[in-house]
PDB file of N, CA, C and O in Angstrom:
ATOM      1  N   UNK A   1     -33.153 -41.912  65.043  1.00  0.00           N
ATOM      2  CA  UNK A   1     -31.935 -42.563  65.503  1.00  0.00           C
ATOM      3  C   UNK A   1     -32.281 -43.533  66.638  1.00  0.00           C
ATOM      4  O   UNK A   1     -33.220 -43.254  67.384  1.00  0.00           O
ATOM      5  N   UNK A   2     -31.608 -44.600  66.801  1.00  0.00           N
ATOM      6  CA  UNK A   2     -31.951 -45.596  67.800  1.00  0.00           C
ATOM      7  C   UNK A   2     -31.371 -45.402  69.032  1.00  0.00           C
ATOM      8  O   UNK A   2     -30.289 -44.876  69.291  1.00  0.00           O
ATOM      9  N   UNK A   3     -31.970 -45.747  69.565  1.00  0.00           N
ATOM     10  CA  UNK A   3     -31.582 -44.746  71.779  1.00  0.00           C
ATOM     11  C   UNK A   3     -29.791 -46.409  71.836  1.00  0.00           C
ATOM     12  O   UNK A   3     -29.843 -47.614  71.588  1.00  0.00           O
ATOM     13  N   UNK A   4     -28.430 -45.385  72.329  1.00  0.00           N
ATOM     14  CA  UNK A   4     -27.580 -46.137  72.228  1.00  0.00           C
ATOM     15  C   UNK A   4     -27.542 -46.482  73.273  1.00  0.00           C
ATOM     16  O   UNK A   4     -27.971 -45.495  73.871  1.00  0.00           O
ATOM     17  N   UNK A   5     -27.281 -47.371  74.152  1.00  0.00           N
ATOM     18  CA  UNK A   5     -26.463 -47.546  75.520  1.00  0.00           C
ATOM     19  C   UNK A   5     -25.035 -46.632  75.720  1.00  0.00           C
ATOM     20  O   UNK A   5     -24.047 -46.707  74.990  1.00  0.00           O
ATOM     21  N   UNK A   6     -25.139 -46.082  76.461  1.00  0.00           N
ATOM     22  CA  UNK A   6     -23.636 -45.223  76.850  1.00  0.00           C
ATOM     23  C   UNK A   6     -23.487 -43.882  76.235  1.00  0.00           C
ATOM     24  O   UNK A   6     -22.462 -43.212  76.114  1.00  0.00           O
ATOM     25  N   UNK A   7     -24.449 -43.673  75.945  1.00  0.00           N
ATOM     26  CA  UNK A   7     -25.039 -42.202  74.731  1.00  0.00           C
ATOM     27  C   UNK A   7     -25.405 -41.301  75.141  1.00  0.00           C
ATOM     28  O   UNK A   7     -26.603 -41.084  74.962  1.00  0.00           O
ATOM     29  N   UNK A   8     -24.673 -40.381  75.836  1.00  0.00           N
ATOM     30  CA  UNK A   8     -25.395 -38.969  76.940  1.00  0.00           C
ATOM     31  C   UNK A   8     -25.978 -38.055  76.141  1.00  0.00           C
ATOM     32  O   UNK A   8     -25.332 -37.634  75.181  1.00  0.00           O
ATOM     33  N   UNK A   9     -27.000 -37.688  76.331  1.00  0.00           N
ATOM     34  CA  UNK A   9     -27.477 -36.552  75.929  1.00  0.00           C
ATOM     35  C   UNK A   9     -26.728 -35.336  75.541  1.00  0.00           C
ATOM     36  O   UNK A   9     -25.816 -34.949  76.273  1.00  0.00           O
ATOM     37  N   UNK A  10     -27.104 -34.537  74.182  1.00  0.00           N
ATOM     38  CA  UNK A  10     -26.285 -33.728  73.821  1.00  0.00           C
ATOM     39  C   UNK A  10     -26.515 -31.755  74.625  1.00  0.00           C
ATOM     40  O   UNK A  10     -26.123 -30.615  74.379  1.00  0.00           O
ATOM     41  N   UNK A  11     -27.351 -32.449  75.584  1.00  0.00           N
ATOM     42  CA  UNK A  11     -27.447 -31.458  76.461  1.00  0.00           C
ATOM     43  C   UNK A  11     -27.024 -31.353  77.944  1.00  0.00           C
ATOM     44  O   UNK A  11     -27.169 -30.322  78.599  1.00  0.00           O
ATOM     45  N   UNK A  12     -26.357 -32.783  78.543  1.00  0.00           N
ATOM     46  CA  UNK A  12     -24.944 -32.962  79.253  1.00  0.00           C
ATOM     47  C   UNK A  12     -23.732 -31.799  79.379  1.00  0.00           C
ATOM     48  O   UNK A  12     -22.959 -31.517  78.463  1.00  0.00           O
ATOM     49  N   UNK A  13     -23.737 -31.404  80.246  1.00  0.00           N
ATOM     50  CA  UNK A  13     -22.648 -30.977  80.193  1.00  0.00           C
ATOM     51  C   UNK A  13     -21.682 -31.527  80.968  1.00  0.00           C
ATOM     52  O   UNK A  13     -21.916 -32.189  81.979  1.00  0.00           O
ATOM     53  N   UNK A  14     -20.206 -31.189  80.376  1.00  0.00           N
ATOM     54  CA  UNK A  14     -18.704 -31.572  81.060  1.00  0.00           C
ATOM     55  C   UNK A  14     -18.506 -30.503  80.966  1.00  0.00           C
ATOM     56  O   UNK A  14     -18.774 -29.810  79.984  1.00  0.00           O
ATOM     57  N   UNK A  15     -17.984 -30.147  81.997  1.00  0.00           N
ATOM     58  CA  UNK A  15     -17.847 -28.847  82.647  1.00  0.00           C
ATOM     59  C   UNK A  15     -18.555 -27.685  82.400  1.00  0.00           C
ATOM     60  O   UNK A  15     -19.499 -27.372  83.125  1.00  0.00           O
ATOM     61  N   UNK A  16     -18.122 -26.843  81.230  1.00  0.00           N
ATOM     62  CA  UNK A  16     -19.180 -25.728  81.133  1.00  0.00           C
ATOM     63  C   UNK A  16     -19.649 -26.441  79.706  1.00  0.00           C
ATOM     64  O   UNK A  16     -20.877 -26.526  79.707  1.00  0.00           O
ATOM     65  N   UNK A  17     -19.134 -26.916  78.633  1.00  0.00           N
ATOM     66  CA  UNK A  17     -19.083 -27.375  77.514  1.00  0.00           C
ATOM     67  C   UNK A  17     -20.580 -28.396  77.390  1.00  0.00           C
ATOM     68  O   UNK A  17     -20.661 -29.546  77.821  1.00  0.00           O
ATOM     69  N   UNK A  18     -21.564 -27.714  76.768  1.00  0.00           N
ATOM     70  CA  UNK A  18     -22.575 -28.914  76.073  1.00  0.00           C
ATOM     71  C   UNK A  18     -22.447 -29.261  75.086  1.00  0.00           C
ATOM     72  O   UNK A  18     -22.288 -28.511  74.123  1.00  0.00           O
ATOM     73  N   UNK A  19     -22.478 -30.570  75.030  1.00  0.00           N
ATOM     74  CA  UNK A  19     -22.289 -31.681  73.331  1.00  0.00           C
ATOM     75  C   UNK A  19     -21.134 -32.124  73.659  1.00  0.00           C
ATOM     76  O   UNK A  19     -21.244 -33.298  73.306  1.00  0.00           O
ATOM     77  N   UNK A  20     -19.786 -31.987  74.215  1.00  0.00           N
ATOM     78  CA  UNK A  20     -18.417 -32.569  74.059  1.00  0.00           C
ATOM     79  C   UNK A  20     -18.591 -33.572  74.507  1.00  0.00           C
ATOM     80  O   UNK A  20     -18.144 -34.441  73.758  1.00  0.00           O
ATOM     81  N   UNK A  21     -19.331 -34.231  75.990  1.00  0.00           N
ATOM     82  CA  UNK A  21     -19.679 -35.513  76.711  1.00  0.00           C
ATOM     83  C   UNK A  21     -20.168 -36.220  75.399  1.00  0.00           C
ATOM     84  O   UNK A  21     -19.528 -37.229  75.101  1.00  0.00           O
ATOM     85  N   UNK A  22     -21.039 -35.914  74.692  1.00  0.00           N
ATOM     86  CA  UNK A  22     -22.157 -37.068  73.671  1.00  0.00           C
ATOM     87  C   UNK A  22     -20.609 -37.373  72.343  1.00  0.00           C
ATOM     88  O   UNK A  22     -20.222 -38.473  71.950  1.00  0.00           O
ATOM     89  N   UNK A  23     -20.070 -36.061  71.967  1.00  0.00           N
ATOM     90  CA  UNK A  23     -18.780 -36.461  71.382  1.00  0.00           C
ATOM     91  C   UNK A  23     -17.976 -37.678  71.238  1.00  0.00           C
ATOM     92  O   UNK A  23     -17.762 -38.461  70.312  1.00  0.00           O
ATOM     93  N   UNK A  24     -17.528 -37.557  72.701  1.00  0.00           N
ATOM     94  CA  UNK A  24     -16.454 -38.307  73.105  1.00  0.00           C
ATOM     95  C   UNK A  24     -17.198 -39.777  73.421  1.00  0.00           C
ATOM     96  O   UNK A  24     -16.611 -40.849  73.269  1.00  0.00           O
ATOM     97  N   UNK A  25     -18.234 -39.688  73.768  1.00  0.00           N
ATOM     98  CA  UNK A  25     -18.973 -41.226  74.345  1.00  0.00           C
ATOM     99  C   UNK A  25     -19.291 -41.333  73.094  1.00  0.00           C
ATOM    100  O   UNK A  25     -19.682 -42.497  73.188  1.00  0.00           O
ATOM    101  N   UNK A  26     -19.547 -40.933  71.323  1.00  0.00           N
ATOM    102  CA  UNK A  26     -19.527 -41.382  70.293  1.00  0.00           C
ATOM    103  C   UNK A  26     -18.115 -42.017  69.957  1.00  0.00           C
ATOM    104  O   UNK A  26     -18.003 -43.240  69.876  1.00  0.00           O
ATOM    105  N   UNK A  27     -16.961 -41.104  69.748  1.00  0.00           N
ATOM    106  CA  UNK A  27     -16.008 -41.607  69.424  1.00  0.00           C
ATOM    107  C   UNK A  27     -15.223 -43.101  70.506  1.00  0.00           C
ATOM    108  O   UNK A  27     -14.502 -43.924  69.941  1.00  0.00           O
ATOM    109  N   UNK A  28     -15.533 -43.209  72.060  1.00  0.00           N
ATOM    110  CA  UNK A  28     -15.761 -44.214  72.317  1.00  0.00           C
ATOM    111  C   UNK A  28     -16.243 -45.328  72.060  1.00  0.00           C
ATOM    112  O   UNK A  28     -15.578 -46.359  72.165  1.00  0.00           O
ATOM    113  N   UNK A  29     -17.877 -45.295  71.558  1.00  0.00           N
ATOM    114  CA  UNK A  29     -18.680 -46.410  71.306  1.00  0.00           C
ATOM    115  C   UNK A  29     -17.736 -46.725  69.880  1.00  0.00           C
ATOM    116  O   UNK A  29     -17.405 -47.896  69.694  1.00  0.00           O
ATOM    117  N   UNK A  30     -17.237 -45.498  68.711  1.00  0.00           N
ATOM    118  CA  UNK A  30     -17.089 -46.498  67.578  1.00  0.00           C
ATOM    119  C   UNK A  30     -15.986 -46.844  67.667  1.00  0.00           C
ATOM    120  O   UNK A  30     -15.594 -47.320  66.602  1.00  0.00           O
ATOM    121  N   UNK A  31     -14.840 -46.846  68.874  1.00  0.00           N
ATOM    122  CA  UNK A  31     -13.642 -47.806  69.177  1.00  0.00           C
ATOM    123  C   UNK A  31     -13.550 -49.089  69.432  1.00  0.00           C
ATOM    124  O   UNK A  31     -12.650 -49.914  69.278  1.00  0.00           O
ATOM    125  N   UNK A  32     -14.604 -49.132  69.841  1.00  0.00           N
ATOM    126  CA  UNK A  32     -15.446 -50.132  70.755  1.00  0.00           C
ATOM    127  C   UNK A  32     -16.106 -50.959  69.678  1.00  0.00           C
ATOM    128  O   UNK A  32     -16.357 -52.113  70.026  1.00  0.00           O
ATOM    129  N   UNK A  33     -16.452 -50.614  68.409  1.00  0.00           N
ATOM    130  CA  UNK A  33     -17.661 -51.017  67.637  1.00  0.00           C
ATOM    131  C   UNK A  33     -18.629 -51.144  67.963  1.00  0.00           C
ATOM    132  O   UNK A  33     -19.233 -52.119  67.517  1.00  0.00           O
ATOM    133  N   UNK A  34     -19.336 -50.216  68.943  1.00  0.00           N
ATOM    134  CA  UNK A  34     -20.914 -50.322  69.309  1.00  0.00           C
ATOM    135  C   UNK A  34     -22.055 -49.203  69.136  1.00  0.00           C
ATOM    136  O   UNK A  34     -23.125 -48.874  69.647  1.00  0.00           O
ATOM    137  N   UNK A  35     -21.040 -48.756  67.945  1.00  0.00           N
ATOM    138  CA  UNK A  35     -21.401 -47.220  67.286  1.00  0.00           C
ATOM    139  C   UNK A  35     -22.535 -47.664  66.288  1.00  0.00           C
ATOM    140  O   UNK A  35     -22.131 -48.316  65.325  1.00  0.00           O
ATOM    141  N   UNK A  36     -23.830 -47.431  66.354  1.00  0.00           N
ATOM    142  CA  UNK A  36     -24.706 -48.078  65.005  1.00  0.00           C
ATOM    143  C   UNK A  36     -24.425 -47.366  64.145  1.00  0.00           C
ATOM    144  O   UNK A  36     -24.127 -46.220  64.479  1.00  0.00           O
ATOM    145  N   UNK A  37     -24.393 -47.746  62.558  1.00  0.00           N
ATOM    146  CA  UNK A  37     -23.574 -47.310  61.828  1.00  0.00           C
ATOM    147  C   UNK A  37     -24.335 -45.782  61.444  1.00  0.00           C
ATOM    148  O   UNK A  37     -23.743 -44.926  60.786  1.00  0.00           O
ATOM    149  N   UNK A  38     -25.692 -45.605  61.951  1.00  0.00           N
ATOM    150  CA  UNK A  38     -26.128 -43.801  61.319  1.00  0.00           C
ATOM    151  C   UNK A  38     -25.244 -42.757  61.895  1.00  0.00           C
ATOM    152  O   UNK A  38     -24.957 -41.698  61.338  1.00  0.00           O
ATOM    153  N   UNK A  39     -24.859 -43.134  63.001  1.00  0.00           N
ATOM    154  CA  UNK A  39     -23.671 -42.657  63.231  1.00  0.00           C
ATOM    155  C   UNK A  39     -22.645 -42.360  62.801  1.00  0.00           C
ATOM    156  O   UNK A  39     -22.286 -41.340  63.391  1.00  0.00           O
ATOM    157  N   UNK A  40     -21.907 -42.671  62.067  1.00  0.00           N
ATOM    158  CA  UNK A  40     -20.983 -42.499  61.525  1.00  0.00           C
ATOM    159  C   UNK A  40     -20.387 -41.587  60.394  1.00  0.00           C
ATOM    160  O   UNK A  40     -19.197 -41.269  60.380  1.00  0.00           O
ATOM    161  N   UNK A  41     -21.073 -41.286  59.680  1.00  0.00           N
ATOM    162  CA  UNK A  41     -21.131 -40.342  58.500  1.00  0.00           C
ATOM    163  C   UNK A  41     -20.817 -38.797  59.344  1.00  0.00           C
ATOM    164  O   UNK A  41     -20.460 -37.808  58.704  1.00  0.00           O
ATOM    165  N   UNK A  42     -20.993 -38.769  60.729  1.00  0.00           N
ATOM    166  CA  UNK A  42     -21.567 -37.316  61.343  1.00  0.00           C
ATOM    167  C   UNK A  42     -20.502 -37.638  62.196  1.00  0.00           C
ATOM    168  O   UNK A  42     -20.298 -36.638  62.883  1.00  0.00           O
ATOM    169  N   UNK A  43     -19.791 -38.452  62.469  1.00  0.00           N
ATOM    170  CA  UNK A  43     -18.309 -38.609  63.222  1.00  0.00           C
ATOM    171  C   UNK A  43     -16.953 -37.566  63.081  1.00  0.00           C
ATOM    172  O   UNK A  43     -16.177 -37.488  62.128  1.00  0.00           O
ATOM    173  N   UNK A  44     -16.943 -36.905  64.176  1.00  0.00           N
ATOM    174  CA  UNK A  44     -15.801 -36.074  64.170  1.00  0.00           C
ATOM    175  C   UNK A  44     -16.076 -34.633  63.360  1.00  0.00           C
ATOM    176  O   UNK A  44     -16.983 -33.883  63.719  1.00  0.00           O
ATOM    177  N   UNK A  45     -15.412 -34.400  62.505  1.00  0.00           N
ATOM    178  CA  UNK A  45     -15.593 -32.956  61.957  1.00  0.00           C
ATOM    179  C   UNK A  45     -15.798 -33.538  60.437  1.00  0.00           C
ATOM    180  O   UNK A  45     -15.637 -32.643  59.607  1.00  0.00           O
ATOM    181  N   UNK A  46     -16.137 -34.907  59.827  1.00  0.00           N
ATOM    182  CA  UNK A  46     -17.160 -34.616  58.671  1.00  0.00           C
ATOM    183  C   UNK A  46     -17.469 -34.435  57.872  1.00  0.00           C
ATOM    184  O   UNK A  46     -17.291 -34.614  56.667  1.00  0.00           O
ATOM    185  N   UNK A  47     -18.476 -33.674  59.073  1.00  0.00           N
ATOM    186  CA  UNK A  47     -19.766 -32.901  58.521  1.00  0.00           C
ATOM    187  C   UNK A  47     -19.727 -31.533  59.471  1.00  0.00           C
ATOM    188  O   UNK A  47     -19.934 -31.405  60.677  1.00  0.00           O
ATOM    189  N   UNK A  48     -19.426 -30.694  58.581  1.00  0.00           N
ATOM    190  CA  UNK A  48     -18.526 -28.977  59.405  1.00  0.00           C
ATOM    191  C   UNK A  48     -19.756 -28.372  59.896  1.00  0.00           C
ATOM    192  O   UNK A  48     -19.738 -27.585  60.843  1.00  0.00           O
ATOM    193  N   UNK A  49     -21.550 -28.935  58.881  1.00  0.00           N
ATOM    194  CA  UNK A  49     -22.119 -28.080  59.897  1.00  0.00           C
ATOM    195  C   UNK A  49     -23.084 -28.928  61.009  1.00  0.00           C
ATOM    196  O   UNK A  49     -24.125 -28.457  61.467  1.00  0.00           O
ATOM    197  N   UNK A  50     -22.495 -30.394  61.392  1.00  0.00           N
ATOM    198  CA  UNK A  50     -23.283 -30.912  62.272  1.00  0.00           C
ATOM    199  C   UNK A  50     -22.780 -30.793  63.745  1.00  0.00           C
ATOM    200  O   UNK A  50     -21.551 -30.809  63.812  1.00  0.00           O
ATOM    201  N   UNK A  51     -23.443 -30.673  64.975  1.00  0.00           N
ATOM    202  CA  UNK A  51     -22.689 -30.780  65.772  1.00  0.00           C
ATOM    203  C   UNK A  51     -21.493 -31.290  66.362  1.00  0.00           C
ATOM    204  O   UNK A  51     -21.074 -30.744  67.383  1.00  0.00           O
ATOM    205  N   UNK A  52     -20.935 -32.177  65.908  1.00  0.00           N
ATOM    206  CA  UNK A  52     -19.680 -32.769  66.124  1.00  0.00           C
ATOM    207  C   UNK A  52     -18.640 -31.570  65.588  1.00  0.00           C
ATOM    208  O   UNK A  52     -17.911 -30.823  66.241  1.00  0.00           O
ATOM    209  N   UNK A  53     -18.862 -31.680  64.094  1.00  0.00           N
ATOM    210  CA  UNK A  53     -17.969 -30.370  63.291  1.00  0.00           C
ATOM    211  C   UNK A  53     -17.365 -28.992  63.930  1.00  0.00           C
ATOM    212  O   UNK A  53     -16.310 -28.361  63.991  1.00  0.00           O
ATOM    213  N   UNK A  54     -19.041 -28.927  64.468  1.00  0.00           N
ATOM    214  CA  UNK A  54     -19.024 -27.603  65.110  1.00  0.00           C
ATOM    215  C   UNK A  54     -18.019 -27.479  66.416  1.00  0.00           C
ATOM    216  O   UNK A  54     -17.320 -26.487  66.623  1.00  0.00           O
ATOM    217  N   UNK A  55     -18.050 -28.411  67.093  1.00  0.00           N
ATOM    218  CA  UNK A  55     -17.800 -28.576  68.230  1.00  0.00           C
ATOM    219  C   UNK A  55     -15.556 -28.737  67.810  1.00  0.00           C
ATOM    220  O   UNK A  55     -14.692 -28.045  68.348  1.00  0.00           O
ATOM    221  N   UNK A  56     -15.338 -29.798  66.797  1.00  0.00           N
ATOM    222  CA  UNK A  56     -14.296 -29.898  66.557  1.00  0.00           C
ATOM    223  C   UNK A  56     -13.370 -28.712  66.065  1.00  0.00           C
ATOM    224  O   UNK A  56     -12.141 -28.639  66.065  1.00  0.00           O
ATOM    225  N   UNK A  57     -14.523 -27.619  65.559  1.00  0.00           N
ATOM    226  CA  UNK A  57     -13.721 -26.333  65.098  1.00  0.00           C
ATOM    227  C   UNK A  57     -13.796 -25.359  66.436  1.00  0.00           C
ATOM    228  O   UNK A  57     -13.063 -24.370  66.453  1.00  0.00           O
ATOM    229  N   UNK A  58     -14.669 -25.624  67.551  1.00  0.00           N
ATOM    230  CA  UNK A  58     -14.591 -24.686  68.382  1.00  0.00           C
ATOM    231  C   UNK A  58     -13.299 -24.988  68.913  1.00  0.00           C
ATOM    232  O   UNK A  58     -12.355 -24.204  69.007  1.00  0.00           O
ATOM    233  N   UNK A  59     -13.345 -26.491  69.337  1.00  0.00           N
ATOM    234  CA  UNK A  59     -11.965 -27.330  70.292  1.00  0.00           C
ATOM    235  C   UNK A  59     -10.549 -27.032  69.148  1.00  0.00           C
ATOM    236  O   UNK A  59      -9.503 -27.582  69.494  1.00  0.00           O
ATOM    237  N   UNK A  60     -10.519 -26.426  68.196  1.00  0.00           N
ATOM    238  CA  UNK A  60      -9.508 -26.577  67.151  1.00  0.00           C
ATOM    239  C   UNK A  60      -8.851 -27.999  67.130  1.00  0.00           C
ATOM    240  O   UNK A  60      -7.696 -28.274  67.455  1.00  0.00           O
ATOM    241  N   UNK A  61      -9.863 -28.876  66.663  1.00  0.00           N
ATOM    242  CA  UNK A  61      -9.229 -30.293  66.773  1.00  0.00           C
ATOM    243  C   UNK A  61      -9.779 -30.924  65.615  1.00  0.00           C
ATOM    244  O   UNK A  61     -10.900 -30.554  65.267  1.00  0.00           O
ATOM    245  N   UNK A  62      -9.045 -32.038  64.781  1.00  0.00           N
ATOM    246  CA  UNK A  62      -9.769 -32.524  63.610  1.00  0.00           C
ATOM    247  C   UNK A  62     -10.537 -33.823  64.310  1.00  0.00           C
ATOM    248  O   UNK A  62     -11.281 -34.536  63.637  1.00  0.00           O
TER     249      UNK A  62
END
């Protein structure tokens, strides 16, 4: 994957939560359109067993 600008590490944490920061600064960048597109396929919940997924079923959020 190509290193993004504005792309925190998925070992960041916001507050106690690791991965939700790299989440949300994804779903940012592709508002933005500065999401490269390998990205995208793995956006949001998906893909139920990639981290995003995972993360969207912990948050009960689609």
């Amino acid at each position: 994957m190509p290193h993004v600008p504005g792309l925190r590490s998925p070992y960041e944490k916001v507050g106690r939560l690791v991965y939700l920061g790299r989440m949300l600064d994804k779903i940012r960048l592709h508002a933005m359109g500065n999401l490269p597109p390998e990205y995208h396929a793995n956006l949001g919940d998906a893909q139920p067993k990639f981290n995003d997924g995972q993360c969207c079923r912990c948050l009960g959020i689609e």
